[in-house]
Structure formats: C-alpha cells, structure tokens
C-alpha positions, 0 to 999 in steps of 0.5 A: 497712969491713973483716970481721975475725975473733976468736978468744979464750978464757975465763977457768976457771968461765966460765958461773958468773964471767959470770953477774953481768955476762951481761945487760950483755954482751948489751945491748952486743952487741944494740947492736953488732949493730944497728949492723951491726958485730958480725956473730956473737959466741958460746963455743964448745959446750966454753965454752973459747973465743970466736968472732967477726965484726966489721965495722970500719975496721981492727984497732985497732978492733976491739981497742976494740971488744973491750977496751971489753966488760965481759967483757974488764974483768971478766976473763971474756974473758982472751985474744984474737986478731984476723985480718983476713978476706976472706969469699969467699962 
C-alpha cells in the first residue's frame, strides 16, 4: 500500500451546510480509520480547506474513497486533489 495525500476545499456556510450529515461523515471515517486506510482527515483552522492521508493500492482509489463520502455527495466537500506521497520519516 501506498500514502497519499488530499487536499480540498469547502463548499461556502461549511459548519452550518455540514450539520445535518456530520455524524454520517464521522462514522464512516472512525470505519476507515480502524481499517488503517485513513491516516488523518481534518478542515483547516479557516474551515476553507481539507487535509488528508490515506493509505491505499492507487490513486483511483482514493477518489472512491472520497467521491463515495457523503460530504462529496451532499456538496459539502466541492474540490480535490490527490498526491501520492512518500513519508520519510
């Protein structure tokens, strides 16, 4: 498995839009995370933005793992990029 690294942005009104589906979100991450697929996931202190490690085979699967968040599907999440990363320490 490789680490990979996400970095995206919020849809505008992010802590209000995100309310009705938050604990939906967060289930499915405490899955992921207990899986050892997500590393870390978290908004940046400006709630603009979102960071992310995950571990997986390839890229394509980390877009699934992303476009399959209800965050993604509810427009919540409206932007993101995927780099494949090399943790060095």
């Amino acid at each position: 498995m490789e680490k990979f690294i996400v970095f995206g942005k919020y849809c505008d009104d992010v802590i209000k839009k995100r309310e009705v589906f938050r604990n939906k979100h967060l289930n499915r991450l405490s899955i992921l995370k207990e899986k050892n697929i997500l590393i870390t996931l978290g908004p940046t202190k400006c709630t603009k933005y979102f960071f992310g490690i995950f571990n997986a085979n390839c890229e394509n699967d980390v877009e699934i793992l992303i476009e399959k968040d209800i965050y993604w599907e509810k427009g919540i999440w409206i932007k993101y990029n995927i780099y494949p990363w090399i943790q060095a320490f």
